[in-house]
C-alpha positions as CSV (number, residue, x, y, z in Angstrom):
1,X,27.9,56.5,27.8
2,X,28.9,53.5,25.6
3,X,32.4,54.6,25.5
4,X,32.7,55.1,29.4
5,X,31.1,51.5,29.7
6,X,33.9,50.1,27.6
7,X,36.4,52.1,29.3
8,X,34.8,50.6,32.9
9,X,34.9,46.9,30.7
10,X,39.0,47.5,29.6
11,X,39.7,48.8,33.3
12,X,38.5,45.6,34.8
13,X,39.7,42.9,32.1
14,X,43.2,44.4,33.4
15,X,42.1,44.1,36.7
16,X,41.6,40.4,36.6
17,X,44.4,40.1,34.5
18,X,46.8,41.5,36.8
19,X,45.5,39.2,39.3
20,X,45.9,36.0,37.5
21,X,49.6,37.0,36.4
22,X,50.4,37.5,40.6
23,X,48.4,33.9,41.3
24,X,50.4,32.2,38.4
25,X,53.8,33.8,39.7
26,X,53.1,32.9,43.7
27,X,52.5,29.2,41.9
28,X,55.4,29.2,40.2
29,X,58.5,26.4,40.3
30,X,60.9,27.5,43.0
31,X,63.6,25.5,42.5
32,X,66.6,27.4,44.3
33,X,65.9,26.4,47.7
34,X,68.9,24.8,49.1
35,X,68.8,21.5,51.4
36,X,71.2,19.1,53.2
37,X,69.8,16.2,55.4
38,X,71.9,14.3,58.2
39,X,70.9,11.2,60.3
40,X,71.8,11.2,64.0
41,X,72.4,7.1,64.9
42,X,69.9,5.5,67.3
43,X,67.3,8.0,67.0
44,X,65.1,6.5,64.3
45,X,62.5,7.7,61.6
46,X,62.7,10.9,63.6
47,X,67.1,11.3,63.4
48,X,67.4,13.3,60.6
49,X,68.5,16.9,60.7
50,X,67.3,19.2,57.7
51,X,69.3,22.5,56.8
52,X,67.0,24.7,54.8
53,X,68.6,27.3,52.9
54,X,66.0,29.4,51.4
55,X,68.0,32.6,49.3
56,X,64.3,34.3,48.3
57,X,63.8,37.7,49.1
58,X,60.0,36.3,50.5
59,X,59.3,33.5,52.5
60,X,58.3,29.6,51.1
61,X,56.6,27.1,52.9
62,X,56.0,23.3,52.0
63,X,59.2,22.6,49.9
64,X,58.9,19.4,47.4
65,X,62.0,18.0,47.4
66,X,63.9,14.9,45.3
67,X,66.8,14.0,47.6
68,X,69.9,11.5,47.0
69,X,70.9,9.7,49.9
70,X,74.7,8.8,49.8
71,X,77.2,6.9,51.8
72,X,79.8,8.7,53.2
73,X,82.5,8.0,50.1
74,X,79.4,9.9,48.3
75,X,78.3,6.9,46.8
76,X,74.2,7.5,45.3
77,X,72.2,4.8,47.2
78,X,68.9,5.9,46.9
79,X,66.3,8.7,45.4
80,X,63.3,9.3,46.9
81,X,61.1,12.4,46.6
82,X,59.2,14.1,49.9
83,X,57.2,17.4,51.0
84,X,58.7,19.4,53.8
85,X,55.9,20.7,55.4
86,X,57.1,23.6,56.5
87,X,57.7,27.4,56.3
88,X,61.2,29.1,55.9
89,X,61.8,33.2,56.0
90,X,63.6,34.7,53.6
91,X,67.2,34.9,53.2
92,X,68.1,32.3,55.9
93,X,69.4,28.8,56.9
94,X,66.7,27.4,58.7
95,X,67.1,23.9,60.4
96,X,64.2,21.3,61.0
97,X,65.7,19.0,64.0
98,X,63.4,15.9,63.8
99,X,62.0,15.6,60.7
100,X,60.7,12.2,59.9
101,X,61.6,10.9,56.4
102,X,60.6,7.3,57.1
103,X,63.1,4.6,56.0
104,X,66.9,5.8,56.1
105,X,69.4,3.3,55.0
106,X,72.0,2.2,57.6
107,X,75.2,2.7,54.8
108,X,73.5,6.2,54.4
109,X,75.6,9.3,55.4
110,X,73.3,12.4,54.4
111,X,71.1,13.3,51.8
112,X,71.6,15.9,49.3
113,X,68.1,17.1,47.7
114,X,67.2,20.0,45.3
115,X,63.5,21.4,45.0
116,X,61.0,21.0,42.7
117,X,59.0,23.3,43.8
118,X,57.4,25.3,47.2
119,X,54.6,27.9,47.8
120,X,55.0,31.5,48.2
121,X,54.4,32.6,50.9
């Protein structure tokens, strides 16, 4: 009896091990997911374009990003970091048309950002 109770004891450490290993991989850094931002004139905080490139075999959703904005020689103007509160599939290029990013610079031609990290979805 004693050694089926530590066999029932062993069987359900690896349980809950197995689950904390999945929860700390789903929280894990992904930082390969791929953005570009543009800025159409006159539309305002709401005139930029995001191209999300997410090359994951599984979907992510709220992508923190740290983005350069440059001019259009490529010049760095500005850093800024952000959240894109959003979800992108797996293995596609996923555009966000009006995403607001609050103050652009007028001598600001895109923004190139990397991630820090995003949620598995």
């Amino acid at each position: 009896m004693t050694r089926f109770l530590g066999m029932v004891t062993l069987a359900s450490a690896l349980v809950i091990a197995s689950s904390i290993q999945v929860a700390l991989a789903q929280q894990a850094a992904i930082t390969n997911i791929d953005i570009e931002m543009s800025r159409n004139a006159g539309k305002g905080a709401f005139g930029v374009r995001a191209e999300v490139t997410n090359p994951n075999d599984f979907a992510v959703k709220d992508v923190r990003v740290r983005c350069t904005m440059v001019d259009d020689k490529g010049h760095a103007l500005i850093a800024y970091d952000s959240t894109i509160l959003a979800t992108f599939p797996a293995k596609q290029k996923f555009v966000v048309p009006r995403l607001d990013v609050g103050a652009w610079p007028a001598q600001a031609a895109k923004a190139s950002c990397t991630s820090s990290s995003a949620a598995r979805v």
